[in-house]
C-alpha positions, 0 to 999 in steps of 0.5 A, spaced: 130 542 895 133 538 889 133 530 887 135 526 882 134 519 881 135 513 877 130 507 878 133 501 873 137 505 868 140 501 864 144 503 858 146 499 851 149 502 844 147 496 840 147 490 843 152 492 849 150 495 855 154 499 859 151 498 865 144 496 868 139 495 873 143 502 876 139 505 882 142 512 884 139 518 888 143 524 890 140 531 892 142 538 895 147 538 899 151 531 897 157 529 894 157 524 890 163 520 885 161 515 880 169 511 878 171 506 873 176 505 868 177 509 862 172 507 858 167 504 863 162 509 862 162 514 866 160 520 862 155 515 858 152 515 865 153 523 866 150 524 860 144 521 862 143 523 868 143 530 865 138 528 860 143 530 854 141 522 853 135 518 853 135 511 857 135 504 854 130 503 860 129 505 867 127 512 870 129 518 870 127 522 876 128 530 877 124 534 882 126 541 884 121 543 890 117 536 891 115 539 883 118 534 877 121 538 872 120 536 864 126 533 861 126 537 857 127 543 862 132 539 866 138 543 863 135 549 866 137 547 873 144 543 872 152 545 869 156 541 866 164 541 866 167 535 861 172 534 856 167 533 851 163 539 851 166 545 847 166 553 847 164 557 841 172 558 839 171 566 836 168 568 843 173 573 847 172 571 855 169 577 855 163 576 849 162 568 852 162 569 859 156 575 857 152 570 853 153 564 857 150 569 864 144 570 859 142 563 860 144 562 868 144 566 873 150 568 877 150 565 884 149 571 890 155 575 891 159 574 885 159 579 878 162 578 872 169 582 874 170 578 880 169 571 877 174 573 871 179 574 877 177 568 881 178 564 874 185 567 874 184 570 868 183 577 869 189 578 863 185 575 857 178 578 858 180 581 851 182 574 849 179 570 844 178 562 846 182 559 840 188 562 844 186 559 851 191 553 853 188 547 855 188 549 863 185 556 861 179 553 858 178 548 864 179 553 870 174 557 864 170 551 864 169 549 872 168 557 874 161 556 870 159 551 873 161 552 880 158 560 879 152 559 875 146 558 880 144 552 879 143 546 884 145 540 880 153 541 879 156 535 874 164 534 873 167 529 869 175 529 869 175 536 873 182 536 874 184 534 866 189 539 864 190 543 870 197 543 874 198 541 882 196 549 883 190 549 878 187 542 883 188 545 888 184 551 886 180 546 884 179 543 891 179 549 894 173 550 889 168 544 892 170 547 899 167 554 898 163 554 893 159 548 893 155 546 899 149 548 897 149 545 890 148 537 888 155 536 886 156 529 882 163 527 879 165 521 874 172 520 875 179 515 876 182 520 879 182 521 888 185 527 888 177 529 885 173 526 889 176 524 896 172 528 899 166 524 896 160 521 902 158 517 897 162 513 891 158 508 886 163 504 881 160 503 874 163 497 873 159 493 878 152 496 873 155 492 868 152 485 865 158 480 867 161 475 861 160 468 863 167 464 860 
């Protein structure tokens, strides 16, 4: 069973905090969004909570099985979908998904060929990424993380670049795919989290300016 919990987090670039005394705890089997504005701190937030970025203070609290997993091993244990993550561009589907399932294992009953087929991507296997569009790299990017095993599943903006059928693949996603998993998402967008039992909004974590 996995928790992830945040005591106090707080974080600032410079002397501005983006947000503060924040308390959160999700575990397995939840659904969760965090919501605010463009530029409210949202993937700061994911960011942190994923350990790519450390604290400005509070605790960062990840167990797997009632055992604390070093921080430095958290990204074991989580996938992330963002608009600010990359793929290596000169890898064909083929070659990328081959490297990325060196690191993650696929989840039960699911291989490669049917993955590329849930995708929708069955005709660029041979393709490289750089000739991927926008919505081909984002189905690529949720298909990782909804397939990989691994409990802690992060979604920022999942449904950017995606047309009306591409989100409502992607609803159709969370629906099969992400029961057991801890799923949180950072988004401005209802269509991507309304299904969501819990919604935190960032803006309440921030230092309010008195005039």
């Amino acid at each position: 069973m996995l928790s992830v919990k945040l005591e106090g987090g707080g974080k600032k670039f410079q002397r501005e905090w983006i947000f503060r005394n924040l308390d959160l705890n999700f575990t397995e089997g939840t659904k969760s969004a965090i919501i605010g504005s463009n530029g409210s701190g949202k993937s700061t937030l994911i960011k942190c909570l994923s350990s790519q970025m450390p604290l400005t203070e509070g605790k960062l609290l990840f167990t797997l099985d009632k055992k604390e997993v070093l921080e430095e091993n958290i990204y074991k244990h989580l996938t992330i979908s963002a608009p600010y993550l990359d793929f290596p561009e000169e890898f064909s589907l083929k070659e990328f998904l081959s490297f990325h399932f060196k690191f993650k294992k696929l989840i039960g009953g699911v291989d490669i060929p049917q993955l590329i087929e849930l995708m929708y991507l069955e005709n660029s296997v041979n393709k490289p990424l750089n000739y991927f569009s926008s919505g081909m790299k984002q189905r690529l990017k949720l298909g990782i993380c909804f397939f990989s095993d691994a409990p802690f599943l992060l979604l920022d903006e999942p449904t950017s670049n995606l047309d009306e059928r591409g989100i409502s693949w992607y609803r159709d996603l969370v629906e099969k795919y992400s029961s057991k998993k801890c799923l949180l998402i950072a988004s401005n967008d209802t269509r991507e989290f309304d299904f969501c039992e819990k919604i935190v909004s960032i803006e309440d974590y921030k230092l309010k300016r008195i005039l």
